[in-house]
C-alpha positions in Angstrom: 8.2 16.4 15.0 4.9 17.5 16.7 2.7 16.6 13.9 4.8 12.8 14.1 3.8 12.4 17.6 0.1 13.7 17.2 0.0 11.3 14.2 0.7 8.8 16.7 -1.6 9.8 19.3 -4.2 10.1 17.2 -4.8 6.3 16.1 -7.6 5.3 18.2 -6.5 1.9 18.7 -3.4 -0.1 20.0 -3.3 -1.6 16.5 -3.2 1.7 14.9 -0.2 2.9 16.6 2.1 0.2 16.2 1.1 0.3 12.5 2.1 3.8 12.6 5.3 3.5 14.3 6.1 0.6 12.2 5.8 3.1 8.8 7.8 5.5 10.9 10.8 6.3 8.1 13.9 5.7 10.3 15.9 5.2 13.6 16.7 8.8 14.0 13.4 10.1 13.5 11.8 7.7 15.4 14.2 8.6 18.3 13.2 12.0 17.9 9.9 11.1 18.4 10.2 9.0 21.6 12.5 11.8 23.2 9.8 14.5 22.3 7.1 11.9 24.0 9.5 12.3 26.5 10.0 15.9 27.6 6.2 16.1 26.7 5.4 13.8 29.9 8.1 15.4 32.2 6.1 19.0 31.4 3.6 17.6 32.9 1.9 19.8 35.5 1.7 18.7 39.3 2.1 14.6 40.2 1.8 13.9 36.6 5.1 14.0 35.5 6.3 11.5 38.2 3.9 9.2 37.8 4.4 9.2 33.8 8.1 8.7 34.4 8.1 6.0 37.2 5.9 4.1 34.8 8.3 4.3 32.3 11.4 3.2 34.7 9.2 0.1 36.2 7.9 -1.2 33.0 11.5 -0.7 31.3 13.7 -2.0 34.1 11.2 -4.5 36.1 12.6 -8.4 36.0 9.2 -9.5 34.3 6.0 -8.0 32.9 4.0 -5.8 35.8 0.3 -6.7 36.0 -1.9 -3.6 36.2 -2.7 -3.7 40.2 1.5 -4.5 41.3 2.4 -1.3 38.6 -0.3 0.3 40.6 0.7 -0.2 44.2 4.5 0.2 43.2 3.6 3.7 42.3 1.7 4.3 45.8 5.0 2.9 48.0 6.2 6.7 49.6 10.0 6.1 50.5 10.6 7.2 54.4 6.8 6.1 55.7 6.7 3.1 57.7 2.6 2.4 56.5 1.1 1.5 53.1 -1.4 3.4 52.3 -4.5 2.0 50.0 -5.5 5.4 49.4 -2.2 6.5 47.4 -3.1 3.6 44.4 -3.5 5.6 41.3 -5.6 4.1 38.8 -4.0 2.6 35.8 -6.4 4.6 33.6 -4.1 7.8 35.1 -1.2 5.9 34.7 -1.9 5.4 30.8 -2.9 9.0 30.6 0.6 10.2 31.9 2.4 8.5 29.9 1.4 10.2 26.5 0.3 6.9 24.7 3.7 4.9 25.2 1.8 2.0 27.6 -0.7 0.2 27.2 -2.5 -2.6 29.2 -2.3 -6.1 27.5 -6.0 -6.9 28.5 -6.0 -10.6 28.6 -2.4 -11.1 30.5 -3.4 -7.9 32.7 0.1 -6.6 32.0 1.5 -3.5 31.0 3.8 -2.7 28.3 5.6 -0.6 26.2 4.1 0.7 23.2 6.3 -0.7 20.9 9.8 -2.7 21.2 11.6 0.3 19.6 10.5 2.2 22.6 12.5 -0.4 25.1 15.2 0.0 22.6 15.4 3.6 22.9 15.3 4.0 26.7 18.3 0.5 26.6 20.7 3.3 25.0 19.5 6.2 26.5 20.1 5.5 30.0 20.0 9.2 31.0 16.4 9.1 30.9 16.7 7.2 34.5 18.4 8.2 37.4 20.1 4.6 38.9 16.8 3.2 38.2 18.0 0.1 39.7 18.5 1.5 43.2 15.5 3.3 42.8 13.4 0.1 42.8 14.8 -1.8 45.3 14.3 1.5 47.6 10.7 0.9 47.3 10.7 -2.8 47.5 12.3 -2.9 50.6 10.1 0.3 51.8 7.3 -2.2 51.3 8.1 -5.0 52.8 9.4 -3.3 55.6 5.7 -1.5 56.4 3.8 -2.5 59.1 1.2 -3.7 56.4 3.6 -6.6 55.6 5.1 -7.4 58.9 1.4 -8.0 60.1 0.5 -10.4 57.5 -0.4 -14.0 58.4 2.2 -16.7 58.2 -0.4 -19.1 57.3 -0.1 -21.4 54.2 -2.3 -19.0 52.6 -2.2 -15.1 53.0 -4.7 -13.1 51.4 -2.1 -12.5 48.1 -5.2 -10.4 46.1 -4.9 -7.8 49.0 -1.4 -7.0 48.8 -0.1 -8.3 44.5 3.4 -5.9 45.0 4.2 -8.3 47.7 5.5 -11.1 45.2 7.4 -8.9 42.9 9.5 -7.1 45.7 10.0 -10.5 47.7 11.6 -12.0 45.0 13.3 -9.5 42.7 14.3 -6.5 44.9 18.0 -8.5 45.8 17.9 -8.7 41.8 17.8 -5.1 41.9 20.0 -4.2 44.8 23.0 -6.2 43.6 22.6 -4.6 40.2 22.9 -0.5 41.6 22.9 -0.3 45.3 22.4 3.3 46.6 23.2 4.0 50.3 19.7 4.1 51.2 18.5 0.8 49.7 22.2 -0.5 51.5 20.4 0.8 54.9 16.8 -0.2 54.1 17.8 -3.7 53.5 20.5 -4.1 56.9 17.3 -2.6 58.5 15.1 -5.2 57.2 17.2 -8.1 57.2 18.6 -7.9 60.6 14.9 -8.7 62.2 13.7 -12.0 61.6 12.9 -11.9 58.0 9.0 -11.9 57.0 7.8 -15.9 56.2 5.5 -15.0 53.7 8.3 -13.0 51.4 10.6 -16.4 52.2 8.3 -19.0 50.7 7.3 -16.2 48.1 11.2 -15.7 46.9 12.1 -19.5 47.8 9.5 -20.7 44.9 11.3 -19.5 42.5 14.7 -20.8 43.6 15.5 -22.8 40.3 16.0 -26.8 40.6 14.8 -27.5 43.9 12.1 -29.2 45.7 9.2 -27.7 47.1 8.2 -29.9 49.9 10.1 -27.6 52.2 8.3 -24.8 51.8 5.7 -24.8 54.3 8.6 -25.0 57.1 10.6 -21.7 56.1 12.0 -21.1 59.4 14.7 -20.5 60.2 16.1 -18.3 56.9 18.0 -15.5 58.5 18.6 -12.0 56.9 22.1 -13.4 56.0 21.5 -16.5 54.4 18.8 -14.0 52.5 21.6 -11.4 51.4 23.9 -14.3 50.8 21.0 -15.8 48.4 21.0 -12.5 45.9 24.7 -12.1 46.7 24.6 -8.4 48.0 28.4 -7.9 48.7 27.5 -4.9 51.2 24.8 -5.8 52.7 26.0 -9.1 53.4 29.2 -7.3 55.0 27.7 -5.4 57.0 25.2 -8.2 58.6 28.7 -10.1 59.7 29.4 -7.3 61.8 26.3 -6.8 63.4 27.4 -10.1 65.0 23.8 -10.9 64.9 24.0 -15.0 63.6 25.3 -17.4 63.6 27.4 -17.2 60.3 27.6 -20.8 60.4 24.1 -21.7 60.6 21.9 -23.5 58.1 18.5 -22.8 57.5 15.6 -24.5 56.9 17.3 -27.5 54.5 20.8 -26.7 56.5 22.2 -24.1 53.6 24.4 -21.8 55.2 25.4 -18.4 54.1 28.1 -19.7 52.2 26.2 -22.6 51.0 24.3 -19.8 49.4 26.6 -17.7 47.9 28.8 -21.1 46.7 25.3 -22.6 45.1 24.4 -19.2 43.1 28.2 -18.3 42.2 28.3 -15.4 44.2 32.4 -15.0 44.3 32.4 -11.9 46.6 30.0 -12.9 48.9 31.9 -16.4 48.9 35.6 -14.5 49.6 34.1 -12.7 52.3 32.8 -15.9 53.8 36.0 -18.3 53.5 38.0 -15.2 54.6 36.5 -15.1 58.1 38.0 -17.8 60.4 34.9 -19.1 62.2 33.3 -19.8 59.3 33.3 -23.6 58.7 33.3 -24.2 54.8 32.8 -27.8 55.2 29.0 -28.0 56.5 26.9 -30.1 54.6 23.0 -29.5 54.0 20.2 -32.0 54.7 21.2 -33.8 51.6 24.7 -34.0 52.7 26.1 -31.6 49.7 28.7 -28.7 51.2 29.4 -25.7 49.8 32.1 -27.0 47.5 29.7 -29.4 46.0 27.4 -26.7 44.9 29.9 -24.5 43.5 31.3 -27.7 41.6 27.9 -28.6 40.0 27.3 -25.2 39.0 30.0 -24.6 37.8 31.3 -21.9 39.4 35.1 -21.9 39.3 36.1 -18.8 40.5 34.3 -20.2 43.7 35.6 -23.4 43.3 39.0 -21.9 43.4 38.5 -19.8 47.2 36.9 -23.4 48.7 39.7 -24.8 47.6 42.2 -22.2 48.7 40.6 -22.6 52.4 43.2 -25.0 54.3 41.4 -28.1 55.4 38.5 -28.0 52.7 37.1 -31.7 52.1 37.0 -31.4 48.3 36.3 -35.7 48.5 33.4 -35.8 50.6 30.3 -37.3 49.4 26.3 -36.5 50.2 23.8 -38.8 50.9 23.5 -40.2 47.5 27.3 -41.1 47.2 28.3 -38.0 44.8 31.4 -36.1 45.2 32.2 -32.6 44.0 33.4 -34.3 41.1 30.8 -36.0 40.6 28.6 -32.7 40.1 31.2 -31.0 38.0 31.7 -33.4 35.3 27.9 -34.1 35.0 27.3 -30.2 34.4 30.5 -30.2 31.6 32.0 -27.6 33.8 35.6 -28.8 32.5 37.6 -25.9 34.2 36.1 -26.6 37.8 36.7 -30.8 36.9 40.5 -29.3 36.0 41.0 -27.8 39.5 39.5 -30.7 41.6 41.6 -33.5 39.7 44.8 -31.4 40.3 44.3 -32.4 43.6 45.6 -35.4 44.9 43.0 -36.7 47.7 40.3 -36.3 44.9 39.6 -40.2 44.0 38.4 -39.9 40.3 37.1 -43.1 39.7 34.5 -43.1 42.9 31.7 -44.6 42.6 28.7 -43.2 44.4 25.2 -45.0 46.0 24.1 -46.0 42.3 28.2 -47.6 41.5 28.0 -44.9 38.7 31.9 -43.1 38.4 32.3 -39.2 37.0 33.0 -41.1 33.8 29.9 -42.7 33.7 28.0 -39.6 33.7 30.6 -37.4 31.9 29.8 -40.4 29.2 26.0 -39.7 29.8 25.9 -36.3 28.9 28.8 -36.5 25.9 30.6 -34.5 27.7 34.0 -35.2 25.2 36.3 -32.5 27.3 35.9 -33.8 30.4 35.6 -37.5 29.3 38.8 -36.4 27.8 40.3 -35.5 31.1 39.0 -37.9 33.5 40.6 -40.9 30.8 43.7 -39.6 31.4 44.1 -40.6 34.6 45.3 -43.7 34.8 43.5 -45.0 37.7 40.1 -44.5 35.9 38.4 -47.5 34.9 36.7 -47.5 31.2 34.4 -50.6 32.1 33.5 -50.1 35.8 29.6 -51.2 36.2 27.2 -49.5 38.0 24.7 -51.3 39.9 22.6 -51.7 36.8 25.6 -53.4 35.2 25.9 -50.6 32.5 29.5 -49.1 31.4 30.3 -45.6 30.4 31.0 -46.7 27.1 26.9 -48.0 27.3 25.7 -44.7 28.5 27.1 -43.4 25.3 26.3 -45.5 23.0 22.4 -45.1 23.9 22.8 -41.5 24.0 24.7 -41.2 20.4 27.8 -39.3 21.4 30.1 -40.4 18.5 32.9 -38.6 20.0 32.8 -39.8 23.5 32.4 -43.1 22.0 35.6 -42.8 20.0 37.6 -41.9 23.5 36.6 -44.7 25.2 37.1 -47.3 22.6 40.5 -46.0 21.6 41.4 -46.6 25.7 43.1 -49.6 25.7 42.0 -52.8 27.7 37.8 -51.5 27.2 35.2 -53.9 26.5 33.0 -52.9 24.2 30.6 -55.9 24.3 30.0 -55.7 28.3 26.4 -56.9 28.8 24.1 -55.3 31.6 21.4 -56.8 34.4 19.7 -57.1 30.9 21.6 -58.3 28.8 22.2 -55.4 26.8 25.2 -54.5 25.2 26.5 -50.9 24.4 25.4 -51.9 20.4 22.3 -53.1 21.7 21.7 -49.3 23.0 22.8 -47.6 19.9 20.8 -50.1 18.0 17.3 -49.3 20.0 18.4 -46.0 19.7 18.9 -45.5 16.2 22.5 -44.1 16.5 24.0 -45.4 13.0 27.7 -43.6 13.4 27.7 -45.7 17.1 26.3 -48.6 15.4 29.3 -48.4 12.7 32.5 -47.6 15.5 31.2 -50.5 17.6 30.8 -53.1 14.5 34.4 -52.4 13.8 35.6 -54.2 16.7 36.2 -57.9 16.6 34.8 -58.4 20.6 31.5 -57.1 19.5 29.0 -59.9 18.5 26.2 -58.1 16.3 23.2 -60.9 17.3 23.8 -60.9 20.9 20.0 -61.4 22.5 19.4 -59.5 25.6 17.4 -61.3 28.5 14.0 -60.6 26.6 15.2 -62.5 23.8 15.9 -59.5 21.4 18.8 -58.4 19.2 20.0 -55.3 17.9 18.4 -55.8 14.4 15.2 -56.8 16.0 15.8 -53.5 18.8 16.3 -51.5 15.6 13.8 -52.4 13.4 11.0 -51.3 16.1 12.1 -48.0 16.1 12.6 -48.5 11.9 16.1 -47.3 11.9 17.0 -48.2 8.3 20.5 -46.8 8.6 21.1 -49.3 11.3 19.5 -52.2 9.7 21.4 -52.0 6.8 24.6 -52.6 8.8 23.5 -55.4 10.9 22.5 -56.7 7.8 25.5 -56.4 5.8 27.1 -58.9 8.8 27.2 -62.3 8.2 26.4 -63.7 12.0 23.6 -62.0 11.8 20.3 -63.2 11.9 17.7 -61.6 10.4 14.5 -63.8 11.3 15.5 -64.8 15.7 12.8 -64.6 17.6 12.3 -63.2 20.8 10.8 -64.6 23.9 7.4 -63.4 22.8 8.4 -64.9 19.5 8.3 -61.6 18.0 11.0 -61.5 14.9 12.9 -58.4 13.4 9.8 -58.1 10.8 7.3 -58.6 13.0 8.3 -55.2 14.8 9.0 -53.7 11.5 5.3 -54.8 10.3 4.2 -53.7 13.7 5.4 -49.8 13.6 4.4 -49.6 9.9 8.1 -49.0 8.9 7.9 -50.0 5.1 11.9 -48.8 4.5 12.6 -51.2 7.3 10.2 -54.1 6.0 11.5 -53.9 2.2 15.4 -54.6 3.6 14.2 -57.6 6.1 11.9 -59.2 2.5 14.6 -59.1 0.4 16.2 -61.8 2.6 15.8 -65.3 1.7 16.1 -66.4 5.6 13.0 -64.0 6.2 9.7 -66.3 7.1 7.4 -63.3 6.1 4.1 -65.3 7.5 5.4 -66.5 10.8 3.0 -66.0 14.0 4.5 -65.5 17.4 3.8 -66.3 20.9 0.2 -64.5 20.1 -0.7 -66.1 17.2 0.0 -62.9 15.2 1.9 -62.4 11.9 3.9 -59.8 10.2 0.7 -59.4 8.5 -1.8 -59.3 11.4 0.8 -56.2 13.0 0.6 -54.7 10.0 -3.4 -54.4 9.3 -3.5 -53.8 13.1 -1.6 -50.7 13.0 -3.9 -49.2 9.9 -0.1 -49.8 8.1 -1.1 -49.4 4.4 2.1 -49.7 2.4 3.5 -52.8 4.4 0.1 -54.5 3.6 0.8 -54.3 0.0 4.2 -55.5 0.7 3.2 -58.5 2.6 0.8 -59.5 0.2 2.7 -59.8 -2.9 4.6 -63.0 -0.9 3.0 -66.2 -1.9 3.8 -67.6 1.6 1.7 -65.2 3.1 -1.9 -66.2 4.5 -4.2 -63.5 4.7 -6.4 -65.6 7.1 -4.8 -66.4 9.6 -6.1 -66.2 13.0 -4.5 -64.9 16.3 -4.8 -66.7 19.8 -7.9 -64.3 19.8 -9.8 -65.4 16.7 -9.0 -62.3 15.4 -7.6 -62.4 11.3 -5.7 -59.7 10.2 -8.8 -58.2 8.0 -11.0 -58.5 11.5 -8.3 -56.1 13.0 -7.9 -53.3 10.4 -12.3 -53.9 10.5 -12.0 -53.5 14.1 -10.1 -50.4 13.9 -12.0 -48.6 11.0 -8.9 -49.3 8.5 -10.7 -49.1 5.9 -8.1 -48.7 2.8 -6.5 -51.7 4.8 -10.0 -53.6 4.7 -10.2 -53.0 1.0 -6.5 -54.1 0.1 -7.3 -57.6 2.5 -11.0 -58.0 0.9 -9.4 -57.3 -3.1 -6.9 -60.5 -2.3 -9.3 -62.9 -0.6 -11.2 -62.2 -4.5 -8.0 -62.9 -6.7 -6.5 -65.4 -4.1 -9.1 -67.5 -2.6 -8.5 -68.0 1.5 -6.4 -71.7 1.6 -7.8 -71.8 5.5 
């Protein structure tokens, strides 16, 4: 076993020792190994066993990677002193030392890490190694930023961050810790912190990392009380015991008017929550600046068990709507969260079919976001309406159909009384969508039904085949195509036609289908003066020049409204297998211009 570790040790290079524990022959060995390491670095004489073990703890169980200097000061925090001192930093060229060989400093991230991933492994199903490691950092986050060092720092848009890099880590990740092992003393050292007015600097620090939000807010932190902090990480105990300090107002919102229980509702924090509805002052109902209350952000996250104790709470608003017009519905069904959409429709002030400042419904986005389930369940209501525009003009069955969700397609069009063929402010149809979209099953379920014309022009002149052959969706031009009312050469209102696109995006697949059509005028110029042919050479498109060129009708000379022929433009743009192909016709087939 010895000889294993010093064959370890003795690689002189980070390389070397991974190699080497790679070739290691098995689990159990390797094991061995590591525990050895182990009991090798706890022998340790004087402070260099704890350091070598603390390492091990913070590098295992920290939230993300440590850089050197924030492994560094972590290790000179002293639990019980109310200063930081500079003069306990070990330096990480110790801290490497201690450990034996199982760290190492990534040199170009500045981070330190494990050895190996086997190592991580080893200490993930050995948690004996540790005592509550958990608990044991979060004691010493919250002994540092409850120092005087901390307390003292500027409030400024800019503190001096370089002079004090733990400060980041422990603002934002020592609630991480605390809810997942809380010892009585990190219980205490937090109630201690959080009852004085909470450092500004550790509020923007943690707030910057709150998920989904935006920042504009954060240079006015205050006020963000201790509670609405413990609510935040969702610390059961610690937020307890703040409510009996009677200390705040349990009611109040902070900085962007999130209260406590707008917290704990927003991060599905059920405990916290139950303690929260549970207390009779507390006024579950308060909206933030944006107008969403604690029942709206449970609902959009999806938080049902949450959901469920707002909605247990006698007098709960579970229809009210923020400033943009969105109910608690409305943010449940456009996260899929089908249970919490379950409980609110159950209730009989909930309106499903509201629309909000947009005139988009819960179906509408449901629809969005093929969300079948909950499509599923709002369409059973009967008081749901399949076709309601929004202020765009567009259905849920439109949203859909440009996003491709066969499925949720299906539901609406089996609903009976839908339009499929609604139009919208621009003229666009749900098969216009699919069409531009390339969503060939949508294309298909909407062709089947007799309402739907398949050559409908939007307002800019263009129809699905023309929509489709710009993005050169063959599947869905071969369907258009196969329909009779369809017209294969309309021109838009820049007199583009379905080949000129094709020609445009190089999309030879496309181009064959559209030439093999006797309606197709292969050589006719649009509003620009261009051709099928001019697109072509302009976009360098090789293959559809060749195609284009074996039609008689085409004229390899014209010019645009710019004087500019189609073997000018691939010139123009250093096409040079295009200029050849253009130059080798004008010699077999003199120019008729």
């Amino acid at each position: 076993m010895s000889l294993s570790v010093d064959a370890i040790l003795h690689e002189s290079t980070i390389y070397g020792r991974r190699e080497k524990l790679s070739r290691m022959m098995g689990a159990v060995e390797l094991g061995d190994v590591y525990g050895a390491t182990i009991e090798r670095i706890k022998g340790q004489a004087g402070d260099k066993s704890r350091l070598g073990m603390a390492v091990l703890m913070w590098i295992s169980y920290a939230e993300r990677p440590l850089q050197a200097d924030e492994l560094c000061y972590a290790l000179a925090v002293k639990l019980g002193s109310p200063d930081f001192s500079a003069g306990n930093i070990p330096l990480i060229s110790t801290l490497v030392s201690c450990c034996q060989g199982l760290i190492t400093v990534d040199k170009e991230a500045s981070t330190v890490r494990l050895i190996h991933f086997t190592l991580q492994e080893y200490l993930s199903t050995h948690p004996d190694v540790f005592s509550s490691p958990h608990s044991a950092i979060a004691e010493i986050c919250l002994t540092f930023l409850s120092s005087r060092e901390v307390k003292t720092l500027s409030t400024g848009p800019s503190p001096n961050m370089p002079d004090t890099p733990f400060l980041s880590y422990c603002s934002v990740y020592w609630g991480v810790h605390a809810k997942k092992e809380l010892s009585d003393c990190a219980k205490s050292l937090a109630v201690e912190l959080l009852k004085e007015n909470y450092c500004e600097v550790s509020t923007k620090l943690l707030l910057e990392q709150v998920p989904h939000w935006d920042f504009w807010w954060i240079g006015y932190c205050s006020p963000f009380s201790g509670l609405h902090c413990a609510s935040l990480f969702g610390i059961v105990e610690v937020v307890a015991s703040l409510i009996e300090v009677e200390c705040y107002d349990i009611n109040g919102g902070d900085f962007v008017g999130f209260t406590p229980l707008a917290w704990a509702s927003r991060n599905g924090h059920e405990e916290v929550a139950k303690i929260l509805v549970e207390r009779e002052e507390v006024n579950p109902d308060v909206a933030d600046m944006a107008g969403k209350t604690p029942l709206s952000h449970a609902a959009g996250g999806g938080h049902q068990g949450v959901v469920e104790l707002l909605l247990g709470r006698e007098g709960v608003n579970c229809n009210v709507t923020d400033g943009e017009g969105r109910t608690p519905l409305s943010y449940a069904v456009g996260g899929d969260h089908e249970g919490v959409v379950k409980l609110l429709l159950e209730r009989e002030e909930v309106n499903p079919d509201v629309t909000d400042d947009e005139g988009r419904t819960p179906l509408s986005y449901a629809s969005e976001s093929g969300y079948e389930g909950v499509v599923k369940l709002l369409l059973e209501r009967e008081e749901v309406d399949p076709d309601v525009t929004d202020d765009e003009g567009r259905t849920p069955l439109s949203y859909a159909s440009e996003s491709g969700y066969e499925g949720v397609v299906r539901l609406l069009l089996e609903r009976e009384g839908i339009n499929p063929d609604v139009a919208d402010n621009y003229g666009r149809t749900p098969l216009s969508y699919a069409a531009r979209s390339g969503h060939g099953g949508v294309v298909k379920l909407l062709l089947e039904r007799e309402e739907v014309n398949p050559d409908m022009a939007d307002k800019g002149g263009q129809t699905p085949l023309s929509h489709a052959a710009g993005i050169g969706s063959e599947g869905v031009v071969k369907l258009l195509l196969e329909r009779e009312e369809v017209n294969p050469d309309v021109a838009d209102g820049y007199g583009q036609t379905p080949l000129s696109y094709a020609t445009g995006g190089g999309y030879e697949g496309v181009v064959k289908l559209l030439l093999e059509r006797e309606e197709v005028n292969p050589d006719v110029a649009d509003g620009y003066g261009r051709t099928p042919l001019s697109y072509a050479a302009g976009s360098g498109s090789e293959g559809v020049v060749k195609l284009l060129l074996e039609r008689e009708e085409v004229n390899p000379d014209v010019a645009d409204n710019g004087g500019q022929t189609p073997l000018s433009l691939a010139t123009m743009y250093g096409y040079n297998r295009v200029v050849a192909l253009l130059q080798s016709h004008k010699a077999v087939t003199p120019s008729t211009t």
